[in-house]
DRENVODO-439589 format. One record per residue (C-alpha): residue number from 1; residue in three letters; chain; x, y, z. Coordinates in steps of 0.5 Angstrom, whole numbers, plus 500, padded with zeros to 3 digits. Each point is the difference from the previous one (the first is absolute). Layout:
N
<node num="NUM" residuo="ALA" cadena="A" px="X" py="Y" pz="Z"/>
...
***
This chain:
53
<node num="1" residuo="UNK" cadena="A" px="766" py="643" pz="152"/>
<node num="2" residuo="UNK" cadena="A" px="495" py="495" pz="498"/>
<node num="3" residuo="UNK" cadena="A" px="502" py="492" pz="501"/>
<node num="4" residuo="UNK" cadena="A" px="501" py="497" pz="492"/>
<node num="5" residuo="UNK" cadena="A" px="495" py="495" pz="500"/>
<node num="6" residuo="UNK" cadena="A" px="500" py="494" pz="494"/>
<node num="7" residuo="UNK" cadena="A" px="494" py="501" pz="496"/>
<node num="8" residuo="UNK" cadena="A" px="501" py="507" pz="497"/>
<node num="9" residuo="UNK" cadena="A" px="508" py="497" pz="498"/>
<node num="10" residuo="UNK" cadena="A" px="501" py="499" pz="492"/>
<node num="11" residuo="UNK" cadena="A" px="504" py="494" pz="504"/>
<node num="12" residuo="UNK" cadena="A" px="494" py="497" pz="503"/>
<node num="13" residuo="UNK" cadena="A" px="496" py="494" pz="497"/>
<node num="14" residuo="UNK" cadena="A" px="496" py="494" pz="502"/>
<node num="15" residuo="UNK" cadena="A" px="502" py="493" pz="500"/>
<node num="16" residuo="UNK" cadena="A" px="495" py="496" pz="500"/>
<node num="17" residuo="UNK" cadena="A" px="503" py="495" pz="504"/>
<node num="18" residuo="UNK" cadena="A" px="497" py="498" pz="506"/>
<node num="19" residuo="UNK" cadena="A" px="507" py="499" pz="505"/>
<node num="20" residuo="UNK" cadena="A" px="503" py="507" pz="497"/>
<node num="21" residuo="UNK" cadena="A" px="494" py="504" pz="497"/>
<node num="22" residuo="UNK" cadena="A" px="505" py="507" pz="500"/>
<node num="23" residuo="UNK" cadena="A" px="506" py="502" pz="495"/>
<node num="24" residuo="UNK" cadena="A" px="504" py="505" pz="499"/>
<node num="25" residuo="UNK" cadena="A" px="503" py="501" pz="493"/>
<node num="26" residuo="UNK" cadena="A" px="506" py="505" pz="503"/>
<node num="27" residuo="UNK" cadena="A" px="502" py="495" pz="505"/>
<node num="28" residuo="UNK" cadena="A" px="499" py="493" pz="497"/>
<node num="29" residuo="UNK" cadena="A" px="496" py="497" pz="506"/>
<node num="30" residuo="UNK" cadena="A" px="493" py="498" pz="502"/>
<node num="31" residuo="UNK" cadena="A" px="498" py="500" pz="507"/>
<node num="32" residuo="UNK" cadena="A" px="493" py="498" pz="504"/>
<node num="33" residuo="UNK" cadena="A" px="501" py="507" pz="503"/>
<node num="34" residuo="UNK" cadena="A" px="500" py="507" pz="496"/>
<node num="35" residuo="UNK" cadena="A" px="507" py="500" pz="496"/>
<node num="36" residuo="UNK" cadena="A" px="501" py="508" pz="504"/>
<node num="37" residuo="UNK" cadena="A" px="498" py="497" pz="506"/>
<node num="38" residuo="UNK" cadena="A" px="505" py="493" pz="499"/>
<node num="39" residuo="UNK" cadena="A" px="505" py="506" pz="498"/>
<node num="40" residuo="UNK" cadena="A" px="498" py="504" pz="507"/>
<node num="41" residuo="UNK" cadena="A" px="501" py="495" pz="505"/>
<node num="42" residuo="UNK" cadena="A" px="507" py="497" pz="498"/>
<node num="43" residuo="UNK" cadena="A" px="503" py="507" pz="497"/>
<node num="44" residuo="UNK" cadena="A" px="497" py="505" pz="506"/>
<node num="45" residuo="UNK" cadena="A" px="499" py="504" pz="493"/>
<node num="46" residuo="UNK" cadena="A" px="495" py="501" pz="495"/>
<node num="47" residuo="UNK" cadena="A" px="500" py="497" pz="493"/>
<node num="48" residuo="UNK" cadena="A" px="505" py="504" pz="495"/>
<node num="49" residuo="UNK" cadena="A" px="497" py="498" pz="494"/>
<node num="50" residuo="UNK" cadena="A" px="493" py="503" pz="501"/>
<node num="51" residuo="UNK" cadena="A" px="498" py="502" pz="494"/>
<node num="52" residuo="UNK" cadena="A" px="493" py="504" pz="499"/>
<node num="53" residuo="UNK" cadena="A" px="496" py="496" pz="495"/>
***
């Protein structure tokens, strides 16, 4: 199975902010890094929310 990556989610959307440029609608956060990858470090899981956009 093929990671899930954030850019093809419907979750996914840019910020704006120069300290937290990445957001996920489903999970409710901004992150510096990729939600999905955020979510992959601290769960040892990929991302259940993904959504094909």
């Amino acid at each position: 199975m093929t990671p899930k990556k954030c850019k093809g989610c419907k979750y996914f959307y840019i910020t704006w902010e120069r300290t937290f440029p990445y957001g996920c609608k489903a999970l409710g956060f901004k992150s510096k890094k990729y939600p999905c990858d955020e979510v992959a470090q601290t769960s040892a899981m990929e991302c259940q929310y993904y959504k094909p956009a």
